[in-house]
Backbone as a ProteinNet text record, in pm:
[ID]
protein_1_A
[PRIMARY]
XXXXXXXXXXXXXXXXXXXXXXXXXXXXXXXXXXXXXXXXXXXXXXXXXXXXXXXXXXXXXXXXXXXXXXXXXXXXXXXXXXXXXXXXXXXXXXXXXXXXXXXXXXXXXXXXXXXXXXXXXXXXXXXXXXXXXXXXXXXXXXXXXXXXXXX
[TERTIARY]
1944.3	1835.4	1837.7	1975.4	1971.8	1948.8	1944.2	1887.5	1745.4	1663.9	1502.1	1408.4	1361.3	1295.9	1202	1099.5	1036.9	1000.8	1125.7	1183.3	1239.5	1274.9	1303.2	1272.9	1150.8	1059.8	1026.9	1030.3	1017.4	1151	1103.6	1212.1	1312.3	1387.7	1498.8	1519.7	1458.6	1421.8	1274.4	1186.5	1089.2	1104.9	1223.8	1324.2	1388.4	1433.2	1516.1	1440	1301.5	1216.4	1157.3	1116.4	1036.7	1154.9	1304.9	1404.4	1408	1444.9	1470.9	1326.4	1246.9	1116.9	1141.9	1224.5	1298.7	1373.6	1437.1	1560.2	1728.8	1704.5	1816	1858.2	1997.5	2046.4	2090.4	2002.8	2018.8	2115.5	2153.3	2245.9	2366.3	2415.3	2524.1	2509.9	2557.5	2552.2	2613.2	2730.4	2784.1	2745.6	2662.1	2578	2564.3	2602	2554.5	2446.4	2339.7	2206.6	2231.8	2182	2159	2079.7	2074.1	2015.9	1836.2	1806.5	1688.2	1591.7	1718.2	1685.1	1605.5	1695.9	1768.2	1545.2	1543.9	1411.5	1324	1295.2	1193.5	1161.5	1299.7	1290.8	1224.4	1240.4	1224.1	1039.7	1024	866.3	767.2	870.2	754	762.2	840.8	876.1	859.6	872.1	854.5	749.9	754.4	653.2	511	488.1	453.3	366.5	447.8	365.2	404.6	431.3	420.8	293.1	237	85.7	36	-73.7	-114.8	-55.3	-9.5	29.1	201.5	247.9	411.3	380.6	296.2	277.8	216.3	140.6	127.7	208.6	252	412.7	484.7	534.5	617.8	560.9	427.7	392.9	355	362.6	346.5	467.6	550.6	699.6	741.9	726.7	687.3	669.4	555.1	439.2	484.5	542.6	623.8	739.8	877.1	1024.9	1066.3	975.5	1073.4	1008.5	934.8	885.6	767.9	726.1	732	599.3	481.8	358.1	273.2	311.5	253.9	349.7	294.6	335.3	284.9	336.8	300.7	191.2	56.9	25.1	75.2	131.3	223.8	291.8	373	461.5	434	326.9	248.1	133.7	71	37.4	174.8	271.4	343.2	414.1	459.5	462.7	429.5	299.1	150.8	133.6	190.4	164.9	301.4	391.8	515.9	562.8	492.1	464.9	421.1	299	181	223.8	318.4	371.2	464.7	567.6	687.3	781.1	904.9	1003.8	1028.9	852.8	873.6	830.1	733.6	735	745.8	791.2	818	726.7	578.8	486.9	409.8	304	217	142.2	71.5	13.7	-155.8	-266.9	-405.1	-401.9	-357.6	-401.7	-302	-177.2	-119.5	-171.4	-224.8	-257.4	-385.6	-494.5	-633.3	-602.3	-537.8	-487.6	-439.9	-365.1	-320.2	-436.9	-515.6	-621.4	-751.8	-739.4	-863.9	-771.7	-683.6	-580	-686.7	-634	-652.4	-796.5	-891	-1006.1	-1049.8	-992.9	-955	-959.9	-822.1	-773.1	-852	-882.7	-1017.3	-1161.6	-1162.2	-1294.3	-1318.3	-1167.6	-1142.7	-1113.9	-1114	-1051.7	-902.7	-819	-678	-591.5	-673	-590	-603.4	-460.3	-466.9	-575.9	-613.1	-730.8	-645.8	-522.7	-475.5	-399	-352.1	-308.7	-363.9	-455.3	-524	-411.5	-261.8	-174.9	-65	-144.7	-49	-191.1	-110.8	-157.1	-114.7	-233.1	-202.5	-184.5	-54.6	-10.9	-90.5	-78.3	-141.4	-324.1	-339.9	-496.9	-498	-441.9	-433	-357.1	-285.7	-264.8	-349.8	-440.1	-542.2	-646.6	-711.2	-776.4	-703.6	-565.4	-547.1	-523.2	-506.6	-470.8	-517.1	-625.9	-738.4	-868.6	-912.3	-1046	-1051.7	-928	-925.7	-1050	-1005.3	-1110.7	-1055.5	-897.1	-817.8	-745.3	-795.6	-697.8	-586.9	-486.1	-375.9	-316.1	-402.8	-367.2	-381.3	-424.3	-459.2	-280	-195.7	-90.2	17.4	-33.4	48.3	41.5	-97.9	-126.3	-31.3	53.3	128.3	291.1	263.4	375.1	382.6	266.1	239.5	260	334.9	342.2	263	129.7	-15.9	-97.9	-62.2	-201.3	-237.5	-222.7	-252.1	-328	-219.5	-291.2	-359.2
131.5	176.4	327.5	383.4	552.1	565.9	555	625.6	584.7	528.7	476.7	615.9	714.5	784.4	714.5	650.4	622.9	538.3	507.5	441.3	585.4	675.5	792.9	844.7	832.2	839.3	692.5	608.2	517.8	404.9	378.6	317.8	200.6	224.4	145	-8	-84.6	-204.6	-202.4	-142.4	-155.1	-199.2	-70.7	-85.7	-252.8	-239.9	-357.8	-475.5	-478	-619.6	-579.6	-503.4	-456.4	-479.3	-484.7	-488.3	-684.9	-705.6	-845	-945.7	-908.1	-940.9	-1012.7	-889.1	-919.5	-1032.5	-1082.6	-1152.5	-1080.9	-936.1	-906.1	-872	-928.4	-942	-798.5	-769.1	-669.4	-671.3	-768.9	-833	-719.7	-688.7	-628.6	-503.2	-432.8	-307.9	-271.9	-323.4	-367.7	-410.6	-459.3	-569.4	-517.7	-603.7	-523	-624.4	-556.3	-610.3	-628.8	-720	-760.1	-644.8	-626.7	-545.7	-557.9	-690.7	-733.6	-725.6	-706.1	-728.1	-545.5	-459.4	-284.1	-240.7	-323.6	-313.1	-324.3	-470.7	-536	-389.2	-369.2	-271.6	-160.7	-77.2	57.1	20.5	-75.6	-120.4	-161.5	-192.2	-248.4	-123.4	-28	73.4	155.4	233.3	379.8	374	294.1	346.3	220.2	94.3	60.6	-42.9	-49.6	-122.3	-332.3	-364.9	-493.1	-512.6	-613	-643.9	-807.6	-837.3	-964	-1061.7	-1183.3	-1299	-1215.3	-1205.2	-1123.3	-1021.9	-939.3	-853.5	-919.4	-1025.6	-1086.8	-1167.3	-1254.4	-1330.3	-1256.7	-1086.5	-977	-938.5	-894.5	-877.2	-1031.6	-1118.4	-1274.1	-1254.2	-1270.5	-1274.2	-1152.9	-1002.3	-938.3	-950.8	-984.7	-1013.7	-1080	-1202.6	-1330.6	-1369.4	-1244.9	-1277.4	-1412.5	-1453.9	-1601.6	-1669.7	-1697.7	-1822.4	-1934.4	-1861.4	-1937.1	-1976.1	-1899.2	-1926.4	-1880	-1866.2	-1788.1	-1668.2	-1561	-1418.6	-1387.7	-1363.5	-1282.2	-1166.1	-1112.7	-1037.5	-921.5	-926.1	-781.7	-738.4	-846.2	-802.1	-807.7	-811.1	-782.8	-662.2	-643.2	-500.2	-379.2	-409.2	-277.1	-260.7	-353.8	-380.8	-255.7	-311.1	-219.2	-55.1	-77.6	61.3	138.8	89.2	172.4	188	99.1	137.2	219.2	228.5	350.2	451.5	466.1	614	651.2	598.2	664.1	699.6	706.8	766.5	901.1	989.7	1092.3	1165	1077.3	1052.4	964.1	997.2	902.5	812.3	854.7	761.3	763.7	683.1	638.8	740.1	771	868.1	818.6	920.1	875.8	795.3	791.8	763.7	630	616.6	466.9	380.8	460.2	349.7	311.3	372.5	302.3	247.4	285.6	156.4	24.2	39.5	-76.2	-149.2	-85.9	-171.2	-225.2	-172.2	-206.1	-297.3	-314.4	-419.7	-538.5	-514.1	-620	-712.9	-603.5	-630	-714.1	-670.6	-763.7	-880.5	-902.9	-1031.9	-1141.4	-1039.2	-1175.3	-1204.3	-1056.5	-1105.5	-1215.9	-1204.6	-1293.2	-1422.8	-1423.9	-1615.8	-1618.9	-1513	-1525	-1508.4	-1550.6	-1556	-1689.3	-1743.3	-1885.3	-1961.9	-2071.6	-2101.7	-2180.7	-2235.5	-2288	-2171.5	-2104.8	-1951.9	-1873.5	-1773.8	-1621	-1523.5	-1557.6	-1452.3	-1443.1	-1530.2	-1570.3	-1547.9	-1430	-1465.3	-1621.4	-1645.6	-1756.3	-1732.6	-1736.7	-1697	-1797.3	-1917.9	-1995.6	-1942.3	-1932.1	-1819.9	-1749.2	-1618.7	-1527.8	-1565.2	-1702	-1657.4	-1733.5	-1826.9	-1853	-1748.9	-1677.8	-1518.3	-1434.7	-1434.2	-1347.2	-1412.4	-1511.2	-1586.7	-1639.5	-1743.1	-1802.3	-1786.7	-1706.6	-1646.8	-1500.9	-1434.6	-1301.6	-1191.1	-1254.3	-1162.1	-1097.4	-1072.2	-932.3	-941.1	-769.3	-725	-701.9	-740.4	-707.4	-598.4	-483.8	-332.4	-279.7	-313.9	-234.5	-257.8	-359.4	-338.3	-242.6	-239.9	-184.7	-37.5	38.7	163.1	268.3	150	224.7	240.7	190.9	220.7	384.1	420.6	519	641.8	732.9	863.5	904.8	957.4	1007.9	968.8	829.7	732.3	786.3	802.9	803.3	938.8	1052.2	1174.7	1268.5
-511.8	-429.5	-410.7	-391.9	-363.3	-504.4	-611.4	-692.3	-774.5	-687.7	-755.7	-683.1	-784.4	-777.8	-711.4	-710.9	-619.2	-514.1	-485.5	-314	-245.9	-220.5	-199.9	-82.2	-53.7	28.3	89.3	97.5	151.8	258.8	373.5	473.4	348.3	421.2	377.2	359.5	490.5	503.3	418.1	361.1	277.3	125.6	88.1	-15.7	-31.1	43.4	29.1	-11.9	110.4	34.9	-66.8	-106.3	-306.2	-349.6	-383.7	-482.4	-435.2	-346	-310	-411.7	-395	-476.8	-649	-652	-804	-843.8	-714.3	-718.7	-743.2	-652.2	-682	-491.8	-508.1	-393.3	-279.8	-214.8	-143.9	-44.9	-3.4	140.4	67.4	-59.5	-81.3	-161.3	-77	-167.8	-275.8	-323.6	-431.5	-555.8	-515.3	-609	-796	-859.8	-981.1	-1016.2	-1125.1	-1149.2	-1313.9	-1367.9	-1519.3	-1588.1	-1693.9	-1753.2	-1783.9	-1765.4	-1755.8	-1628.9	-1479.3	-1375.9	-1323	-1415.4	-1431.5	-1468	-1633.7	-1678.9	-1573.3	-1531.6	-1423.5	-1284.6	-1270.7	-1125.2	-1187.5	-1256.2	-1302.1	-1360.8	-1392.9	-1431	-1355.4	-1236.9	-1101.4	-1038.4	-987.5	-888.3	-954	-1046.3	-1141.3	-1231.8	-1325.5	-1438	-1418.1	-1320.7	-1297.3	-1442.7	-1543	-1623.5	-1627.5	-1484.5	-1444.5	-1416.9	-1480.1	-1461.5	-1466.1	-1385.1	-1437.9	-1360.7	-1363.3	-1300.6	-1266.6	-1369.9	-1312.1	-1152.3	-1175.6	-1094.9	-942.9	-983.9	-822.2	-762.5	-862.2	-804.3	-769.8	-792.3	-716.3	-602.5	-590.5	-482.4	-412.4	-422	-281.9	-266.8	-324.2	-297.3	-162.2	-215.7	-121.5	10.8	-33.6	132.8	230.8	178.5	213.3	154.4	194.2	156.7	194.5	309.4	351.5	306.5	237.6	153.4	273	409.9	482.5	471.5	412.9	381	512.1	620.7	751.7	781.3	741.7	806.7	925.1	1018.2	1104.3	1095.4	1191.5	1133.2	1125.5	1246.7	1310.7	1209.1	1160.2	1056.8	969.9	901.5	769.5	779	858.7	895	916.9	985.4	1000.1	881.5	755.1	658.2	559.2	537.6	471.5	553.6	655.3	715.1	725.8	655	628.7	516.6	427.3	290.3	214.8	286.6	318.9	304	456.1	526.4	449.8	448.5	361.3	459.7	422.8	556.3	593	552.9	576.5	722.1	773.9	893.4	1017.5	1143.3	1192.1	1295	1256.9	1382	1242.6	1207.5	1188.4	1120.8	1005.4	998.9	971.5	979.3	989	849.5	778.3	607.2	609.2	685.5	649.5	734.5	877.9	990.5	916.9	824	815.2	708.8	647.7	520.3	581.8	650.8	715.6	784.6	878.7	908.5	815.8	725.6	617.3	564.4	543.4	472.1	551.9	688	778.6	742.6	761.9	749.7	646.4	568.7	439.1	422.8	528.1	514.1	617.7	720.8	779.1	660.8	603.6	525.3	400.3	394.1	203.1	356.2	472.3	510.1	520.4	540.2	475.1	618	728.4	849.7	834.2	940.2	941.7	1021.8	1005.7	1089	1246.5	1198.4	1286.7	1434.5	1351	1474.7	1413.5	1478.2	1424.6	1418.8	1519.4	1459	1377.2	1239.5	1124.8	979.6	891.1	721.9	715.3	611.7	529.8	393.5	372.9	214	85.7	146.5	73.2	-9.6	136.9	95	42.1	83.4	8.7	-174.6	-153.6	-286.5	-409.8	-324.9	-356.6	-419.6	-316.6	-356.8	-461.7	-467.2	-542.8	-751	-672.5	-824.9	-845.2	-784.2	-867.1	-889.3	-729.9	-714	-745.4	-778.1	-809.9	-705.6	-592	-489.6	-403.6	-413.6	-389.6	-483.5	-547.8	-660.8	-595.3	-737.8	-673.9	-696.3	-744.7	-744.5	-630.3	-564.6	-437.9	-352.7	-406.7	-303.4	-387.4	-526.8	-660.5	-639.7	-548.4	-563.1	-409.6	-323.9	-250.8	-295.6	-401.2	-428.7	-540.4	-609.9	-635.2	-550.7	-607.5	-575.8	-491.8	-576.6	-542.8	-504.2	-473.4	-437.1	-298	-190.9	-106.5	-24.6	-131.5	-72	-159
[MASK]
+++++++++++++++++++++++++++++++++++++++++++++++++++++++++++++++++++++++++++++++++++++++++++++++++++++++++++++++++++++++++++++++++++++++++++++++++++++++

């Protein structure tokens, strides 16, 4: 992780769930990674040429480390809004907080809150939208991880 050019800038616990995504075990810092695992990271996080069904199964995985299919929204907005920001500052900045809320907006507009609690994603939905109805790209979560995207 200290040496992924572009985690660098980004919180630590952010880091950790984009590498965990992979299937590589963050709980240890020790950890050594396969050489296949070495490729995958450096293609999702640096040169970004993961695309297509690979690239949204990294990002659901993401979204939803615990597999639990209801995220929190709290914790899926502050998520997106520290992703955004980067760990270069420490409150919120105008450009991650409206990303984060247009996220939101989003996700009531595609149906992707739960119907049963309003303060839970439904992963299921969303991964519905993203993988069968293709009515959130899934570049749009691919472009915070970009350098330049934001400013």
């Amino acid at each position: 992780m200290d040496f992924t050019i572009s985690l660098a800038d980004k919180f630590k616990d952010v880091n950790k769930r984009l590498i965990s995504a992979l299937g590589i075990d963050t709980s240890n810092e020790n950890v050594r990674i396969e050489w296949d695992q070495f490729l995958n990271l450096k293609c999702f996080l640096e040169i970004f040429t993961i695309v297509g069904e690979d690239l949204e199964n990294l990002w659901l995985r993401t979204l939803d480390p615990k597999g639990l299919s209801l995220v929190p929204i709290e914790d899926y907005k502050e998520f997106l809004e520290r992703i955004a920001r980067g760990s270069m500052s420490n409150q919120p900045t105008a450009v991650s907080e409206t990303f984060s809320q247009e996220m939101m907006k989003l996700m009531k507009l595609e149906n992707c809150i739960s119907e049963k609690n309003s303060n839970f994603i439904d992963m299921t939905k969303l991964k519905y939208k993203i993988k069968v109805e293709k009515a959130i790209e899934i570049e749009l979560f691919n472009q915070l991880l970009k350098q330049d995207c934001l400013f």
